[in-house]
C-alpha positions as CSV (number, residue, x, y, z in Angstrom):
1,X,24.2,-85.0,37.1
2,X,25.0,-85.7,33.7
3,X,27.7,-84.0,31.6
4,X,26.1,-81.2,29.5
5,X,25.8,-77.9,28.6
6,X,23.8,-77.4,31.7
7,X,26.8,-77.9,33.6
8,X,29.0,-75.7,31.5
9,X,26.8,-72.3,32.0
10,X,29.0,-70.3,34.9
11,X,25.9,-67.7,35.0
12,X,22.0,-67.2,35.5
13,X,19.8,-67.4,32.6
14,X,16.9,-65.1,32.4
15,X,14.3,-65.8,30.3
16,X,13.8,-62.6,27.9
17,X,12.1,-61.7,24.3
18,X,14.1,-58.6,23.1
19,X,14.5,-57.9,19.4
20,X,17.8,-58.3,17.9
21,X,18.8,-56.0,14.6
22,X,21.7,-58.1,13.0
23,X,23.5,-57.7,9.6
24,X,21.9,-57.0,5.7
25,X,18.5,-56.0,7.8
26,X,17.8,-59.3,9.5
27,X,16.3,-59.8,12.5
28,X,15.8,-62.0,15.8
29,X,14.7,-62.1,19.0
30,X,16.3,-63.2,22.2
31,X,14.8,-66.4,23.7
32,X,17.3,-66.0,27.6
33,X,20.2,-63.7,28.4
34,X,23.2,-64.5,30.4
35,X,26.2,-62.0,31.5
36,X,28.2,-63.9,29.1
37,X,25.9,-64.9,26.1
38,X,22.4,-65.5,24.9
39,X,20.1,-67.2,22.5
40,X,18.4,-66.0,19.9
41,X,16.2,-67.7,16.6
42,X,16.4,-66.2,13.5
43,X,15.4,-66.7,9.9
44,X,18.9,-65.3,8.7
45,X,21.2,-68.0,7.9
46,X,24.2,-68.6,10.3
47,X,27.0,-71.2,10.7
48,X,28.1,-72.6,14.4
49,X,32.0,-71.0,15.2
50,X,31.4,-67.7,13.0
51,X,31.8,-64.3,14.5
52,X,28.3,-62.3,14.7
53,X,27.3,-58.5,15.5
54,X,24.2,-57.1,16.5
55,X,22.2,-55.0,18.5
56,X,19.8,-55.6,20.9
57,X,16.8,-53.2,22.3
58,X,15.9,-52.6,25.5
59,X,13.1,-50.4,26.9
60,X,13.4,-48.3,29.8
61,X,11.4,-46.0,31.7
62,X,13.3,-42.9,29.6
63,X,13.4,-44.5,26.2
64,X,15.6,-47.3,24.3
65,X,18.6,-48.7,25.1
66,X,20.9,-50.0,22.8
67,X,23.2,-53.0,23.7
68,X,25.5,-53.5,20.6
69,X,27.2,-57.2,20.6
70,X,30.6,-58.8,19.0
71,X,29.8,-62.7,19.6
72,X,31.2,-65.9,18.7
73,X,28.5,-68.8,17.7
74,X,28.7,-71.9,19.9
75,X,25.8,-73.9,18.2
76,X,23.0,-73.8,15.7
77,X,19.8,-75.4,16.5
78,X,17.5,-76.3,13.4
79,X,14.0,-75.3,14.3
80,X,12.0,-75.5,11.3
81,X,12.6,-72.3,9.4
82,X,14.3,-70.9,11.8
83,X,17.6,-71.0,13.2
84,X,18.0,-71.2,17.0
85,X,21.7,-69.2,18.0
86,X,23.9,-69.8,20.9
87,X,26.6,-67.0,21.2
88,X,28.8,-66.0,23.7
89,X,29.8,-62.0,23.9
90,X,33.7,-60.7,23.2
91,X,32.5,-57.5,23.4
92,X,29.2,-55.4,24.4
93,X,28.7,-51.6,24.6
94,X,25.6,-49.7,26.4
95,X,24.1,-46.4,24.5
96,X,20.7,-44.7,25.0
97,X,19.4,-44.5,21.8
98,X,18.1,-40.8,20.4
99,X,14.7,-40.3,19.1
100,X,14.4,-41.4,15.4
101,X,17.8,-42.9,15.2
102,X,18.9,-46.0,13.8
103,X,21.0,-48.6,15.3
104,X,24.0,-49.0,13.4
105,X,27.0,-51.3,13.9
């Protein structure tokens, strides 16, 4: 095979569509999820090798869970007015979330 980013991923990819609350309101949604990263595309402007935070909903049988992420940008994709993100996690933390409250990084 050729060289790539392919051959650069050490885990599983799973396809997944979870929305993403990052900074001054924005918003995304995940397009896959790895133990060590993920992708999202966003309408918030970004630059590749920046630091990013944000949180990411999960449903579950008993209510939201809230998975909030410190990330590094690997790349930018350009999709037209959209941005397509690749990050890797530094750190990630797992809370329920209450009834009628916010997520807050």
């Amino acid at each position: 095979m050729a060289g790539g980013a392919a051959e650069q991923r050490k885990e599983e990819r799973v396809r997944a569509a979870l929305r993403v609350q990052l900074a001054d309101d924005a918003v995304g949604v995940t397009r896959d999820v790895s133990a060590s990263g993920l992708f999202l595309e966003t309408s918030a402007p970004y630059a590749a090798r920046s630091p990013i935070c944000f949180t990411i909903e999960i449903p579950g049988p008993t209510g939201k869970m809230l998975l909030s992420c410190r990330a590094d940008i690997l790349r930018i994709e350009r999709q037209e007015s959209r941005l397509g993100i690749a990050v890797k996690f530094l750190d990630t933390r797992l809370t329920a979330q209450a009834m009628h409250q916010r997520a807050v990084l």
